[in-house]
N, C-alpha and C positions, 0 to 999 in steps of 0.2 A: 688298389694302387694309389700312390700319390700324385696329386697335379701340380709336379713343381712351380708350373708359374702361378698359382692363385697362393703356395704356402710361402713361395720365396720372390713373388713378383716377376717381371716380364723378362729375360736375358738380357744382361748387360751388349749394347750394339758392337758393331766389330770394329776392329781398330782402323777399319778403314772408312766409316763413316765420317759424312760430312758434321763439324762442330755443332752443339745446338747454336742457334743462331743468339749472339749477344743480345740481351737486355738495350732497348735505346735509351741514348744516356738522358739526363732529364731537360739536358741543352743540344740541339739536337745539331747544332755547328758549334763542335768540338775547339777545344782551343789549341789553335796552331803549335802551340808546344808540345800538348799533348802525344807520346812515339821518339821528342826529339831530345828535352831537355834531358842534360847529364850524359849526353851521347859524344862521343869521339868521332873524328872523321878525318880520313887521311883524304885530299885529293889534289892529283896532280895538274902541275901547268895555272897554279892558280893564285898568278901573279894579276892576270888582268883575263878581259873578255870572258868566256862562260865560267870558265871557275873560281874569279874573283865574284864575279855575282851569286853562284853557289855558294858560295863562301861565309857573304858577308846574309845572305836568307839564311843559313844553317845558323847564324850567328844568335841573330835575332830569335831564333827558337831556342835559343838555349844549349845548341852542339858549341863542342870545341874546336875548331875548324885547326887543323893541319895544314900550311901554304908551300906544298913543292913549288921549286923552281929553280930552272938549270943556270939563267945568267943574269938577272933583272934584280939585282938584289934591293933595289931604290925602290922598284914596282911592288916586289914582294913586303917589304917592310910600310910601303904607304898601306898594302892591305890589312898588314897583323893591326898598323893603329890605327885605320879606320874600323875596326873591330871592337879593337881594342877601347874605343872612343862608345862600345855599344854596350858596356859594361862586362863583354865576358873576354876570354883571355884566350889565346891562339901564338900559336907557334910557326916560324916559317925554317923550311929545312932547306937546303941546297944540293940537289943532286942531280947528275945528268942521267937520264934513263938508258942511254944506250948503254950504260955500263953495269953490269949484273954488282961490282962488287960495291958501286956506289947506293945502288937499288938497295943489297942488303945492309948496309951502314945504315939507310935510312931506316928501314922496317927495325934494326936491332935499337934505333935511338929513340923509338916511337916505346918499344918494348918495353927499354929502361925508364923510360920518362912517366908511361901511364899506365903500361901493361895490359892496355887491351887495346881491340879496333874496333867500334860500331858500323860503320860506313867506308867504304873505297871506293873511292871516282877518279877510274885514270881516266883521265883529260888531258892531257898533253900528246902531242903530235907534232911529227916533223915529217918533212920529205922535200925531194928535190921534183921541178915540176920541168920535165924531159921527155918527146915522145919515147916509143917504144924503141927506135932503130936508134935512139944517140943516150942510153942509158947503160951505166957501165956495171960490172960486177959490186961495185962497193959502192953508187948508189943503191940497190937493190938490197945488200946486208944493211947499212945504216940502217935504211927505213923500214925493214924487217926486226931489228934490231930496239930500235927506240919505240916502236907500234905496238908488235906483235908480243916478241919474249919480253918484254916490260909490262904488256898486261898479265901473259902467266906467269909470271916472276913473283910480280907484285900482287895475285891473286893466292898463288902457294902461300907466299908469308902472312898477306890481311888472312888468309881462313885460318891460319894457327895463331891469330890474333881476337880469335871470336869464339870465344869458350861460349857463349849464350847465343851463338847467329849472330847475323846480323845481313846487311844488306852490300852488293858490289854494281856499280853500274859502269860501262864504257860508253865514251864517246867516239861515235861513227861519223858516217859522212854517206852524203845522197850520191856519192863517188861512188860509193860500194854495190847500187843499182842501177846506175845511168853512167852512161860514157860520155865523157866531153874531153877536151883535146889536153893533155900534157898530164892528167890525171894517173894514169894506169899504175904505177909506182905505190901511189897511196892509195887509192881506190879498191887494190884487190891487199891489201894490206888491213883497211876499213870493213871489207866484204868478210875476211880471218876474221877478225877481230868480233865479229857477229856471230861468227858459226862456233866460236872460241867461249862465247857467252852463252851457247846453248849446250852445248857440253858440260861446260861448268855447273852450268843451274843444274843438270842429272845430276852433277856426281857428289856437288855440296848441298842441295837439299838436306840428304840427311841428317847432317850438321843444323838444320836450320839459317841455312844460310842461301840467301835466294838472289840470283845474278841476272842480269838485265841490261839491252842497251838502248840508247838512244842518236836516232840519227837526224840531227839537225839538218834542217835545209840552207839553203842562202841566208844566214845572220850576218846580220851588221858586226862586223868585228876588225881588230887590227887583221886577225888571220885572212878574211873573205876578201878585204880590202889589197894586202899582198898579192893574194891570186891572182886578182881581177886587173891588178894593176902591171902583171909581167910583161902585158904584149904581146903575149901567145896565146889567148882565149880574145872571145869576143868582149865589148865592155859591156860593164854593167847595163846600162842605162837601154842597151839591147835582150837582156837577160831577163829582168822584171816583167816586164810587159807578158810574159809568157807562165810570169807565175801566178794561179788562180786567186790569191788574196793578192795580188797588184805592189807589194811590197816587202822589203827583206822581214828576215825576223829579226826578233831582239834578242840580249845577252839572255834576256830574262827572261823570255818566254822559252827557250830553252833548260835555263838554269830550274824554272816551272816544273817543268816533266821529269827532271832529276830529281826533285825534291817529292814528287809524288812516288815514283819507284822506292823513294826512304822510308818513303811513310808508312801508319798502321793500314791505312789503306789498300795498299796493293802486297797486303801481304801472302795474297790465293796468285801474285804474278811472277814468275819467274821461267828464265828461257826463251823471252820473249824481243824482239826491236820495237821500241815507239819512234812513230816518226812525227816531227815534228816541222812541217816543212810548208804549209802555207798550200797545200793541194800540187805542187808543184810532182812530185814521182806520179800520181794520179792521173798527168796528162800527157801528150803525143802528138805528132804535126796528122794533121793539119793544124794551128795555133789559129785562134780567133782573131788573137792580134796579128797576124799576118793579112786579113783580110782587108781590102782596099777602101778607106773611110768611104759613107755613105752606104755602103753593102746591107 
């Protein structure tokens, strides 16, 4: 008899083994370009606050950044030429999300212009902030409308934009696991939008294409600033005190954690919510800071 493995060596491993493990490269901190340069990237709302700083990091690596935006056209063009001023070249498109056939104008002009997508970051959000007993039928579809069918809208068209994979991240909100007052509208709108990202990652895997969210905590932004500011929530300066890192976040340390879900790094990640919130969902009253000084 023959011993196949000593005439023909060992069986090829199954196709479900894990990769061999890469060579380390001969520098062992990669250069940040490294995953990005020559990449595409569409991402929405990203005139100002977390997706202009996305934007203007994607930049700097070498992506072409994509600048949706529904009304801000000053705000979006300071972005394309602050970019622009970074040597690489970016585009800003003008579309309101709540409308499916503005949604696809954009995805068909993205089409024409480059013909692929590497990166999708819906980042745009809207809602109206009403308890639950004085919210009308057509708040409820708006913000159903501009949140939810805007991420899988715009996820159908970026996957048939990614002949090679590529990466899709949404942004959530600590709404989506913690109740606070006037929220509920976009909070369980944010909570979809999570569950909408684990489904995705099943079913585009295959494709190579791996979906992810990230849910920021309290950042410093026009948006958190709006909130805080209606009159209907407690203020800020009550809020803090109760978050374990004692301070909001930044554009950027948000923008951070988006920019890792792009990268070659987390390419074993998808299906997943990063949170990025300052230890803040982590805690529960009793609050320390409630304790009476001297305690």
């Amino acid at each position: 008899m023959t011993d196949d493995t000593e005439e023909g060596g060992p069986p090829p491993p199954p196709t479900w083994a894990a990769p061999p493990p890469p060579q380390p490269p001969a520098d062992l901190a990669p250069s940040p370009r490294e995953g990005f340069e020559g990449k595409i990237a569409l991402i929405t709302g990203a005139s100002r606050g977390i997706g202009r700083a996305l934007a203007l990091s994607l930049a700097v690596r070498g992506v072409t950044p994509i600048i949706n935006y529904r009304r801000n056209e000053d705000a979006a063009n300071d972005t394309v030429a602050e970019i622009e001023r970074l040597g690489v070249p970016a585009v800003a498109i003008r579309a309101d999300l709540e409308s499916v056939d503005q949604i696809e104008a954009m995805f068909d002009q993205i089409s024409d212009q480059f013909g692929r997508l590497d990166f999708f970051i819906s980042n745009a959000s809207a809602s109206n902030f009403r308890p639950l007993m004085e919210l009308k039928p057509h708040h409820l579809e708006r913000t159903f409308n501009t949140n939810v069918r805007a991420f899988v809208v715009g996820t159908q068209r970026a996957a048939q934009l990614m002949d090679q994979g590529g990466r899709i991240v949404v942004l959530s909100s600590y709404g989506s696991v913690r109740v606070f007052p006037t929220y509920a509208n976009l909070g369980s709108n944010k909570a979809a939008l999570e569950m909408w990202a684990r489904y995705m990652a099943v079913e585009l895997a295959p494709r190579g294409i791996n979906v992810n969210a990230v849910n920021p905590g309290i950042i410093g932004s026009d948006s958190s600033s709006f909130f805080y500011q209606t009159g209907l929530v407690a203020p800020l300066e009550t809020v803090v005190p109760k978050i374990p890192k004692q301070r909001l976040g930044t554009v950027q340390e948000a923008a951070d954690c988006v920019l890792f879900l792009l990268s070659p790094a987390s390419e074993y990640v998808t299906g997943t919510t990063l949170v990025v919130d300052g230890g803040l969902t982590a805690v529960s009253p009793p609050f320390e800071s409630d304790l009476p000084r001297g305690n």
